[in-house]
N, CA, C and O of each residue as an XYZ file, in Angstrom:
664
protein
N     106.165     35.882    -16.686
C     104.978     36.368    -17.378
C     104.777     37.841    -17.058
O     105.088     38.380    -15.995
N     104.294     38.341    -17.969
C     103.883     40.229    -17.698
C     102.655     40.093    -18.320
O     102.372     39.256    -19.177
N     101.595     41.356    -17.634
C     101.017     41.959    -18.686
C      99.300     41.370    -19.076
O      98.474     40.641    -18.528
N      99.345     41.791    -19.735
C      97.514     41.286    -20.135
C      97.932     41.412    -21.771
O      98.908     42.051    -22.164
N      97.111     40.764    -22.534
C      97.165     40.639    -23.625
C      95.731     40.231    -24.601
O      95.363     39.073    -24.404
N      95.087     40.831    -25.374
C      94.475     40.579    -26.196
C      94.366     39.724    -27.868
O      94.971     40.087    -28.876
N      93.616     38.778    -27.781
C      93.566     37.613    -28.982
C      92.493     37.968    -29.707
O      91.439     37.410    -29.399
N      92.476     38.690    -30.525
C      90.929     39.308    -31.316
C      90.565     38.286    -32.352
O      91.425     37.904    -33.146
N      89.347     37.825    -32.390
C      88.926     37.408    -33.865
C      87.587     36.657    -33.663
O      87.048     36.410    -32.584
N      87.165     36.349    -34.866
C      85.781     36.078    -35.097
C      85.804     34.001    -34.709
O      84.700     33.475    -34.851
N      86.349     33.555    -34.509
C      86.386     32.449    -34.074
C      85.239     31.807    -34.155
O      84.618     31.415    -33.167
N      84.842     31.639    -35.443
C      83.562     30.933    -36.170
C      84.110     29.612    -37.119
O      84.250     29.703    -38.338
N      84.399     28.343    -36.314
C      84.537     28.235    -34.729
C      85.628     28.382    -34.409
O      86.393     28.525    -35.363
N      86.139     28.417    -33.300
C      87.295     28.295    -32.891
C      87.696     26.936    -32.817
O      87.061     26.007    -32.317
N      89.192     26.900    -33.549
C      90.331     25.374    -33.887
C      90.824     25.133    -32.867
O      90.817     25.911    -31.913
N      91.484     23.710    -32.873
C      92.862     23.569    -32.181
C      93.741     24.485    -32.337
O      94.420     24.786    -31.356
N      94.024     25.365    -33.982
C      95.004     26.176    -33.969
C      94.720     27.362    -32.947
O      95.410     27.745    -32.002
N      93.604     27.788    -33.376
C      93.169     28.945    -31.722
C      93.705     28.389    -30.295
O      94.200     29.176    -29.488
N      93.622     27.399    -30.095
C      93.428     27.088    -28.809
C      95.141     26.931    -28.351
O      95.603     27.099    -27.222
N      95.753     26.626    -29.381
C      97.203     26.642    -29.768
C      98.089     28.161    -29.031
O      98.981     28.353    -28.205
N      97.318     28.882    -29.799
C      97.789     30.410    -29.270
C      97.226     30.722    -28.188
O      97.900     31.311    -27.343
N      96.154     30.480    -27.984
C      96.179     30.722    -26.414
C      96.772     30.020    -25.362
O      97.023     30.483    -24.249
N      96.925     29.205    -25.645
C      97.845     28.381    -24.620
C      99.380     28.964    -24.666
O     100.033     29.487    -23.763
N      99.641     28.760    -25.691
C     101.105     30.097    -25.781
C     101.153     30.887    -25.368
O     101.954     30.983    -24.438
N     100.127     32.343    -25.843
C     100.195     33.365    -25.295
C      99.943     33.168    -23.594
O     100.559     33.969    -22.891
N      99.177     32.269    -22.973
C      99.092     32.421    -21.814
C     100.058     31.794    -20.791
O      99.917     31.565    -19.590
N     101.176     31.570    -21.716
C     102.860     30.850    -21.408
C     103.411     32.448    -20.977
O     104.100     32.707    -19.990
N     102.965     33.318    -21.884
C     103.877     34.601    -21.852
C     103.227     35.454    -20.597
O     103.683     35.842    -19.522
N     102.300     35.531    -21.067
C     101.146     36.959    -20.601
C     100.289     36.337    -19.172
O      99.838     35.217    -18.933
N     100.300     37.495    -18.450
C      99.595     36.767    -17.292
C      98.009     36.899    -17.035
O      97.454     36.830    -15.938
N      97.322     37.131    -18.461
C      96.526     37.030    -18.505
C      96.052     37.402    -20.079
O      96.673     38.365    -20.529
N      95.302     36.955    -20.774
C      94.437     36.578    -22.057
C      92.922     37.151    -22.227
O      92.031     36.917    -21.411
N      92.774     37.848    -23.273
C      91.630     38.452    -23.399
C      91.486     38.128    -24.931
O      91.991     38.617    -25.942
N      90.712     37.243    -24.728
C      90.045     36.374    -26.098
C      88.515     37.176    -26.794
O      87.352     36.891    -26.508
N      88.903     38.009    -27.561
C      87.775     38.935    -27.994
C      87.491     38.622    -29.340
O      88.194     38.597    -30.351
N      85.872     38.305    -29.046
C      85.206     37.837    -30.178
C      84.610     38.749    -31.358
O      83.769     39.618    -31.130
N      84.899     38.595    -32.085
C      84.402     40.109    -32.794
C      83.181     39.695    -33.668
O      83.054     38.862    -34.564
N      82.185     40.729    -32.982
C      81.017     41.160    -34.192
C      81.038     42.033    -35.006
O      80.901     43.229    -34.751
N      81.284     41.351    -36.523
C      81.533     41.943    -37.948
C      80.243     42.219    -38.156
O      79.516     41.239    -37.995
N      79.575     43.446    -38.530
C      78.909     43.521    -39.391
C      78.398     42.726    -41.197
O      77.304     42.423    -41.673
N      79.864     42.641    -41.745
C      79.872     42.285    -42.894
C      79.805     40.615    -43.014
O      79.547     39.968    -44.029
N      80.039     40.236    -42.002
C      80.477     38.578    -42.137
C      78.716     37.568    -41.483
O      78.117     37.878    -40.453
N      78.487     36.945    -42.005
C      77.440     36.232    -41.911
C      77.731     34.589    -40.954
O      77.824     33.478    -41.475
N      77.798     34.830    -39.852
C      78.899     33.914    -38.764
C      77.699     32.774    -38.358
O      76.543     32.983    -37.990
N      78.270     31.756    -38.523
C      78.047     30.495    -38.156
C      76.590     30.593    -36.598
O      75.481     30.069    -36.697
N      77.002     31.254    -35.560
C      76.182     31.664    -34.407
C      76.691     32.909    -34.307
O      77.752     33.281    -34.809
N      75.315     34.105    -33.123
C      76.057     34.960    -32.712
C      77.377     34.944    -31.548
O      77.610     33.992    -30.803
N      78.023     36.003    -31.586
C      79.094     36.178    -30.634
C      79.039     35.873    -29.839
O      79.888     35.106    -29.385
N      77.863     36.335    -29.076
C      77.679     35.494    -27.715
C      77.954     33.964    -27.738
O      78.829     33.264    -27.229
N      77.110     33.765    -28.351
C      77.276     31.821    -28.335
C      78.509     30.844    -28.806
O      78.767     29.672    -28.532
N      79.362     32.126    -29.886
C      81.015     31.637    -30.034
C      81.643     31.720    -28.950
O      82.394     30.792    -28.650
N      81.482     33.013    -27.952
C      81.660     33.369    -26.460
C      82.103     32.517    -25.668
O      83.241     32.466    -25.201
N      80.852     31.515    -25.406
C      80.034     30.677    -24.591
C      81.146     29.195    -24.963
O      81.644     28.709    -23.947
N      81.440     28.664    -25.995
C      81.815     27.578    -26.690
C      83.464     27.937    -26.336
O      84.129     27.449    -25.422
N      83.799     28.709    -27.117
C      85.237     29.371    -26.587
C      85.529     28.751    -24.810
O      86.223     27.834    -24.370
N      84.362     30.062    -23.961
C      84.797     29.478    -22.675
C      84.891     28.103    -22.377
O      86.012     27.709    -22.057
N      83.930     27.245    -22.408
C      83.694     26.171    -22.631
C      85.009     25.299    -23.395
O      85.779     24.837    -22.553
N      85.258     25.103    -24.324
C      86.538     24.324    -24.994
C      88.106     24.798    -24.250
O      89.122     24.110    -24.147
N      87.884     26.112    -23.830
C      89.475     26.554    -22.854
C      89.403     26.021    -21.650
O      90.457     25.698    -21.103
N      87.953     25.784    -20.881
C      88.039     25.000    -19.662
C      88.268     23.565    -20.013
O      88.978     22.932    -19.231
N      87.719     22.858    -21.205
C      88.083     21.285    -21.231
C      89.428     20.726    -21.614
O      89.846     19.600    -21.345
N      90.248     21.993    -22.501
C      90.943     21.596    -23.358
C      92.659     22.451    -22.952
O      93.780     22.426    -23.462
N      91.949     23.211    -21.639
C      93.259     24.140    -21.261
C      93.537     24.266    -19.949
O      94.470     25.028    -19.695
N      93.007     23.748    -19.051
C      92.565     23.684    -17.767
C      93.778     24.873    -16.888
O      93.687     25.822    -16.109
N      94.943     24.059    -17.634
C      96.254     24.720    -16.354
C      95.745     26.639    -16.726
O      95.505     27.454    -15.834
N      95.708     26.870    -17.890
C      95.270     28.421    -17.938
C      93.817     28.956    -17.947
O      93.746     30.156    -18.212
N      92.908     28.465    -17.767
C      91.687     28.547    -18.276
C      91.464     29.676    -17.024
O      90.836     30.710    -17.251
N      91.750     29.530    -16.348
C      91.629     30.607    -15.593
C      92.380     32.406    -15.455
O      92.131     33.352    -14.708
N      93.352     32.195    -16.583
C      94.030     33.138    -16.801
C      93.536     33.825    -17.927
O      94.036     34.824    -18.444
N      92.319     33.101    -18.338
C      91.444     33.326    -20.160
C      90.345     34.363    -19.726
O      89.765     34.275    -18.643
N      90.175     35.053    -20.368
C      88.908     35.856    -20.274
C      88.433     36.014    -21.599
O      89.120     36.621    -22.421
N      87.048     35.408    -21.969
C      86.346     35.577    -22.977
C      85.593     37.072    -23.117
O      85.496     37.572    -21.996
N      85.229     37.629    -23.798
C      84.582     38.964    -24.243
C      84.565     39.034    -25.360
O      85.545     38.844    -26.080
N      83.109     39.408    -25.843
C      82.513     40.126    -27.395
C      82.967     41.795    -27.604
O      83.118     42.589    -26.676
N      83.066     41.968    -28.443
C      82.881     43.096    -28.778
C      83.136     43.547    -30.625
O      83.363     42.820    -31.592
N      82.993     44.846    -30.526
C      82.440     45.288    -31.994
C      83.614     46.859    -31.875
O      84.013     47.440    -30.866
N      83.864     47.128    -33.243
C      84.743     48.315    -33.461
C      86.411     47.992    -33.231
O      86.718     47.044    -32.507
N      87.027     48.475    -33.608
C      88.438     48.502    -33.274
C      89.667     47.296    -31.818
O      89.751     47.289    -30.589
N      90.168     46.708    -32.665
C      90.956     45.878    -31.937
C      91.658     46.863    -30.879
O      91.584     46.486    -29.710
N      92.186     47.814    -31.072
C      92.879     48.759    -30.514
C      92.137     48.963    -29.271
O      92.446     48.839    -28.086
N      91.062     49.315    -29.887
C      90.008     50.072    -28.309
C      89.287     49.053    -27.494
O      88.474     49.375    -26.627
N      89.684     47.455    -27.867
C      89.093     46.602    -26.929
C      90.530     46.604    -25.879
O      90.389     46.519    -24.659
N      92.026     46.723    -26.583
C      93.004     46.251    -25.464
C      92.787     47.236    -25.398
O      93.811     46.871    -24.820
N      92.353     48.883    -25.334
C      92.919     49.789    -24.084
C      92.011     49.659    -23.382
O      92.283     49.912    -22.209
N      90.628     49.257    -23.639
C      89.451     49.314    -22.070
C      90.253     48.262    -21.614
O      91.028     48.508    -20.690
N      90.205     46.876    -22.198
C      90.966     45.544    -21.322
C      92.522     46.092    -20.553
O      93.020     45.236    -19.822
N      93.083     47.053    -20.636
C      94.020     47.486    -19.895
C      95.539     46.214    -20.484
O      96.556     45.787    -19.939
N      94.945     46.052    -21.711
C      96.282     45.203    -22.526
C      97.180     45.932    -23.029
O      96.779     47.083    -23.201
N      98.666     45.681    -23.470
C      99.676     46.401    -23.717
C     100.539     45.594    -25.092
O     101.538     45.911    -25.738
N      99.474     44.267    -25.151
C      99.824     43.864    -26.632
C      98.605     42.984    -27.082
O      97.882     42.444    -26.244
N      98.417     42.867    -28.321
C      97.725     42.013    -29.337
C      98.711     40.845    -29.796
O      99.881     40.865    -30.180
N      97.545     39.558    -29.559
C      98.105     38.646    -30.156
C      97.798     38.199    -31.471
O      96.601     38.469    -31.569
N      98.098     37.766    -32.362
C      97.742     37.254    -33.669
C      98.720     36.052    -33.834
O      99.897     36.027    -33.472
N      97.986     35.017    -34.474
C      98.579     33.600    -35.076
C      98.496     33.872    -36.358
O      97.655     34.478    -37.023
N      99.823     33.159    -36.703
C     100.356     33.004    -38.422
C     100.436     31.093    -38.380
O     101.040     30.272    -37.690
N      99.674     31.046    -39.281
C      99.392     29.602    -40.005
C     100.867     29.550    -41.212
O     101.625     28.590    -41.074
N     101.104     30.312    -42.032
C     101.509     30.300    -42.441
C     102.426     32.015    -43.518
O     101.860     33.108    -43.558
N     103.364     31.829    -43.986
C     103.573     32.868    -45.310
C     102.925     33.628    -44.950
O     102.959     34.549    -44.134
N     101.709     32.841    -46.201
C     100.726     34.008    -46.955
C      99.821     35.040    -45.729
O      99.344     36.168    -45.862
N      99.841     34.118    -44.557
C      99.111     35.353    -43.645
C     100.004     36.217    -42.944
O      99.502     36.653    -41.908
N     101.312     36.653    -43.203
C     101.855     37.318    -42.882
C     101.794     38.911    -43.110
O     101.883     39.861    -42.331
N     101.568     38.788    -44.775
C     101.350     40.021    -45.024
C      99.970     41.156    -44.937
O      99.828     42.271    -45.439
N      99.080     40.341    -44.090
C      97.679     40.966    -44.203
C      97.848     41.343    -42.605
O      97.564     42.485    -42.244
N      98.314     40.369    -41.658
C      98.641     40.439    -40.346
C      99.601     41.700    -40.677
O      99.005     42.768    -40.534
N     100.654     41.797    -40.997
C     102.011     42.742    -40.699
C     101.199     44.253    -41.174
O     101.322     45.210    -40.410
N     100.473     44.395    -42.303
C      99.909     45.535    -42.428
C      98.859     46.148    -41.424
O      98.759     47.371    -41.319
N      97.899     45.085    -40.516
C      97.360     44.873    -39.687
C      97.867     45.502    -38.611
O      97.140     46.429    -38.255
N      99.027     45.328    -37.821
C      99.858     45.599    -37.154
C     100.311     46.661    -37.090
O     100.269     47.306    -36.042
N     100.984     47.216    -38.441
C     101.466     48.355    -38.536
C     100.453     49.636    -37.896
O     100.681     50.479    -37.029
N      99.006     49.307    -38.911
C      98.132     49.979    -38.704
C      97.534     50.573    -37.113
O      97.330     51.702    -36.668
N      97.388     49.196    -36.559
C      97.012     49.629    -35.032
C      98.095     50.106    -34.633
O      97.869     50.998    -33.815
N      99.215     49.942    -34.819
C     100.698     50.740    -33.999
C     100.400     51.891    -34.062
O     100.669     52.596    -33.089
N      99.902     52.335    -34.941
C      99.416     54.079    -35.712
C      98.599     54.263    -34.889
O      98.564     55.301    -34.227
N      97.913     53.464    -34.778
C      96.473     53.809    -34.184
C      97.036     54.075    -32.410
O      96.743     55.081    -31.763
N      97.538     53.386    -32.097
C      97.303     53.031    -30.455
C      99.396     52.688    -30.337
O      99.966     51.640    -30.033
N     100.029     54.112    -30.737
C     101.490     53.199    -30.141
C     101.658     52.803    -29.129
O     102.863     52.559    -29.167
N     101.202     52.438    -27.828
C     101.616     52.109    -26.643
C     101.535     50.623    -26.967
O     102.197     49.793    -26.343
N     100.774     50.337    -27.877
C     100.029     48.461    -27.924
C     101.234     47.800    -29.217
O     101.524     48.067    -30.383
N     101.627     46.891    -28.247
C     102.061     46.040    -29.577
C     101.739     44.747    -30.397
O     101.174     43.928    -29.673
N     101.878     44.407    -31.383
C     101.080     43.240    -31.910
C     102.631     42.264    -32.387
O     103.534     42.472    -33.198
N     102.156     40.508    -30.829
C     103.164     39.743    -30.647
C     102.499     38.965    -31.748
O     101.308     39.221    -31.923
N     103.143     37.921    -32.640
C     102.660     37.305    -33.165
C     103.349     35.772    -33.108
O     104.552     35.532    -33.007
N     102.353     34.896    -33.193
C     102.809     33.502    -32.305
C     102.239     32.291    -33.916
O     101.269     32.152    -34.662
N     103.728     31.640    -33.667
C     103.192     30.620    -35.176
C     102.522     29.571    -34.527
O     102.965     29.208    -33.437
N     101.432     28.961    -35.048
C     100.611     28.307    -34.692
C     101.342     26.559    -35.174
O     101.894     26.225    -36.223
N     101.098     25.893    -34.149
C     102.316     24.874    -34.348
C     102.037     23.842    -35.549
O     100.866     23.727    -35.911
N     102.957     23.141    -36.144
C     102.781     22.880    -37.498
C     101.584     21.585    -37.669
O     100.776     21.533    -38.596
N     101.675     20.722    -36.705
C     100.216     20.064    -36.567
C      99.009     20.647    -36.862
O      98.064     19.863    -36.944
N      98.711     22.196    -37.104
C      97.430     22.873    -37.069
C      97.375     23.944    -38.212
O      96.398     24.515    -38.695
N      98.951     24.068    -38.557
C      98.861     25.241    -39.921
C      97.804     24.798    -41.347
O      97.519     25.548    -42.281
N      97.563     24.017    -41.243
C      96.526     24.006    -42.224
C      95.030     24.215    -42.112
O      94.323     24.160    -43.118
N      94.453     24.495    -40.705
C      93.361     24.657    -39.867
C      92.777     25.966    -40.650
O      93.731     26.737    -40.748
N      91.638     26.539    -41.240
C      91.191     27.492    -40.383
C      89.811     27.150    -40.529
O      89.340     26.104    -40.975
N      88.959     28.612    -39.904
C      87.887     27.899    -39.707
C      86.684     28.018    -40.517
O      85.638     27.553    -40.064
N      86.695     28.600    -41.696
C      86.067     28.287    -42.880
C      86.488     26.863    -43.358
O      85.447     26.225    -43.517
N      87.339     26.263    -43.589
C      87.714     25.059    -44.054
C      86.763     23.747    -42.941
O      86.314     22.647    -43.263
N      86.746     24.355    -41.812
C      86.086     23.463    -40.754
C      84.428     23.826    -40.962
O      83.594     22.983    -40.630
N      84.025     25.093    -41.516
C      82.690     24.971    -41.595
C      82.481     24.308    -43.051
O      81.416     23.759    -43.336
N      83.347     24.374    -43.776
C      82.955     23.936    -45.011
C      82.780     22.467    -45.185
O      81.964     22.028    -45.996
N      83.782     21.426    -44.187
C      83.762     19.875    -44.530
C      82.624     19.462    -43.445
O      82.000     18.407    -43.564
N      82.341     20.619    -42.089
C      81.355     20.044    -41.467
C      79.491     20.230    -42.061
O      78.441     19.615    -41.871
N      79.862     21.255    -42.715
C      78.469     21.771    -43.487
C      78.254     20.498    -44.884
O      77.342     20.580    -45.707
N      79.335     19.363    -44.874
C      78.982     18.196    -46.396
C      79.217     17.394    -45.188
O      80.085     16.551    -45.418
N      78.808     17.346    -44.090
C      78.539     16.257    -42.979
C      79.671     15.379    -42.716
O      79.584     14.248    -42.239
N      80.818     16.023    -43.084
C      82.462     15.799    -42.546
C      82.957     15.668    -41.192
O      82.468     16.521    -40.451
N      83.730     14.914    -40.655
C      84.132     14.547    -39.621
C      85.379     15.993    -38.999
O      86.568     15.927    -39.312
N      84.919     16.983    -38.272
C      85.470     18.046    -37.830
C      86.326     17.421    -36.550
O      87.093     18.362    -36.346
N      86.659     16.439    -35.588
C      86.239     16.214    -34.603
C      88.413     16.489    -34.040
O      88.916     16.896    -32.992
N      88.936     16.091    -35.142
C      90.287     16.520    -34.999
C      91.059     17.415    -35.324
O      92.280     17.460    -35.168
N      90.053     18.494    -35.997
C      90.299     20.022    -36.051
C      90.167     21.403    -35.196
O      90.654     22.533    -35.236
N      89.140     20.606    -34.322
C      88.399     21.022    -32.939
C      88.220     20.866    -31.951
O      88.436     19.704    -31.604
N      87.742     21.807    -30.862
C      87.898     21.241    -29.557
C      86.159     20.102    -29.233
O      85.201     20.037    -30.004
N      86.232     19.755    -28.579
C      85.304     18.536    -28.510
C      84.166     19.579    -28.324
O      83.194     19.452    -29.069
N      84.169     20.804    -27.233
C      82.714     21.945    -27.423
C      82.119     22.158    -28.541
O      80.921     22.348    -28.752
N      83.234     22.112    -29.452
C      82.744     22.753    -31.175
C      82.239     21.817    -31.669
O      81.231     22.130    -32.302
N      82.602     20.193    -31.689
C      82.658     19.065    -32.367
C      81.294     19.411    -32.064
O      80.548     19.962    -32.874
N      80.844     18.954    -30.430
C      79.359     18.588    -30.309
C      78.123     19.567    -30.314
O      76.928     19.389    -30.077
N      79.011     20.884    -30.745
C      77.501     21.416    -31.332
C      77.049     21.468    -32.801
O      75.876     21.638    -33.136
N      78.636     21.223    -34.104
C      78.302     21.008    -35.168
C      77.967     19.672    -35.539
O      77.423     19.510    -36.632
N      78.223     18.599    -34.743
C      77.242     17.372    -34.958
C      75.998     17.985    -34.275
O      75.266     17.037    -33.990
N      75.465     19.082    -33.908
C      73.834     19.156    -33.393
C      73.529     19.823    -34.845
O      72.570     19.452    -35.522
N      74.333     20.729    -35.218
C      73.959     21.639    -36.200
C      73.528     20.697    -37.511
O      72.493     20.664    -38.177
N      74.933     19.851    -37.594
C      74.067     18.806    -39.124
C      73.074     17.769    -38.726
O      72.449     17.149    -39.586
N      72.898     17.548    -37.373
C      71.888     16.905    -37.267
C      70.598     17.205    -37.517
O      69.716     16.448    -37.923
N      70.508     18.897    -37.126
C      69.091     19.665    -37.232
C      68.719     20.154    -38.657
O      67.758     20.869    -38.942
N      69.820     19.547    -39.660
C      69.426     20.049    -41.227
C      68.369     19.502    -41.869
O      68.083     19.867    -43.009
C-alpha cells in the first residue's frame, strides 16, 4: 500500500457500490479520504454533514478491517484542492459502467491540468452493484421501495425513518 488517496462525491446516499470502492481503494492506498461534496446546485437528500455522519457510520458496520484507514470530510470547491490540503497524490473515481467513462475521463483530464502532481485511479465497481446509483435508490425509496440491498444497513434505517415521517 502507498499513499493517501481521495474518493470525492456527493453520496446522497451512499451504495454498496460506494462502499465497494472504498474497500478497494483501501486494498491499495494506505489511507482514504472520503469527501463529501457540498454542491451548491444539487438539492441533496440531507446536509453534508449528516451524509458525513452515515458514511462514517456504514464504513464502521460494513468495513470494519479498513474503517480505520477511512477518513470522512465535507467540503465545497474543487476536488483538486481537497487532495492537496488532504496531502493525497491520487483521486479515486468508480465506473459503473461505459457510459460513465466518458464524463469521468474528461473529469480527469481536467484536474491533471489543474493539479499535475494528482492522479485520478479509477476502480470498476464490481458487477453485483453496476447498476446502483444513488438517485435510482432515492427514487424507489421515495415510492416506499425496499432500498435495503442496495445499501448499507446506516442508510436503510434512516430512509425507512424518512418514509416513515411522510
Amino acid at each position: 500500500m502507498t499513499g493517501r488517496a481521495v474518493y470525492p462525491g456527493s453520496f446522497d446516499p451512499i451504495t454498496l457500490g460506494h462502499l465497494d470502492v472504498i474497500e478497494r481503494a483501501a486494498g491499495v492506498f494506505e489511507r482514504v479520504v472520503v469527501g463529501v461534496l457540498v454542491n451548491p446546485r444539487k438539492s441533496p437528500m440531507s446536509d453534508a454533514l449528516a451524509r458525513a455522519e452515515v458514511i462514517r457510520e456504514a464504513v464502521g458496520e460494513t468495513l470494519p478491517g479498513v474503517a480505520e484507514r477511512v477518513d470522512v470530510v465535507t467540503f465545497d470547491g474543487l476536488t483538486v484542492d481537497l487532495a492537496a490540503r488532504s496531502g493525497a497524490g491520487s483521486i479515486v473515481r468508480g465506473l459503473r459502467a461505459v457510459s460513465d467513462f466518458e464524463a469521468e475521463m474528461q473529469m480527469a483530464h481536467t484536474n491533471r491540468k489543474l493539479a499535475p502532481a494528482i492522479d485520478t485511479i479509477f476502480f470498476m465497481t464490481a458487477l453485483e452493484h453496476a447498476y446502483l446509483s444513488s438517485s435510482l435508490v432515492k427514487e424507489i425509496s421515495g415510492f416506499g421501495g425496499d432500498v435495503s440491498l442496495m445499501v448499507p444497513p446506516a442508510v436503510a434505517r434512516r430512509l425507512r425513518g424518512a418514509t416513515i415521517a411522510r
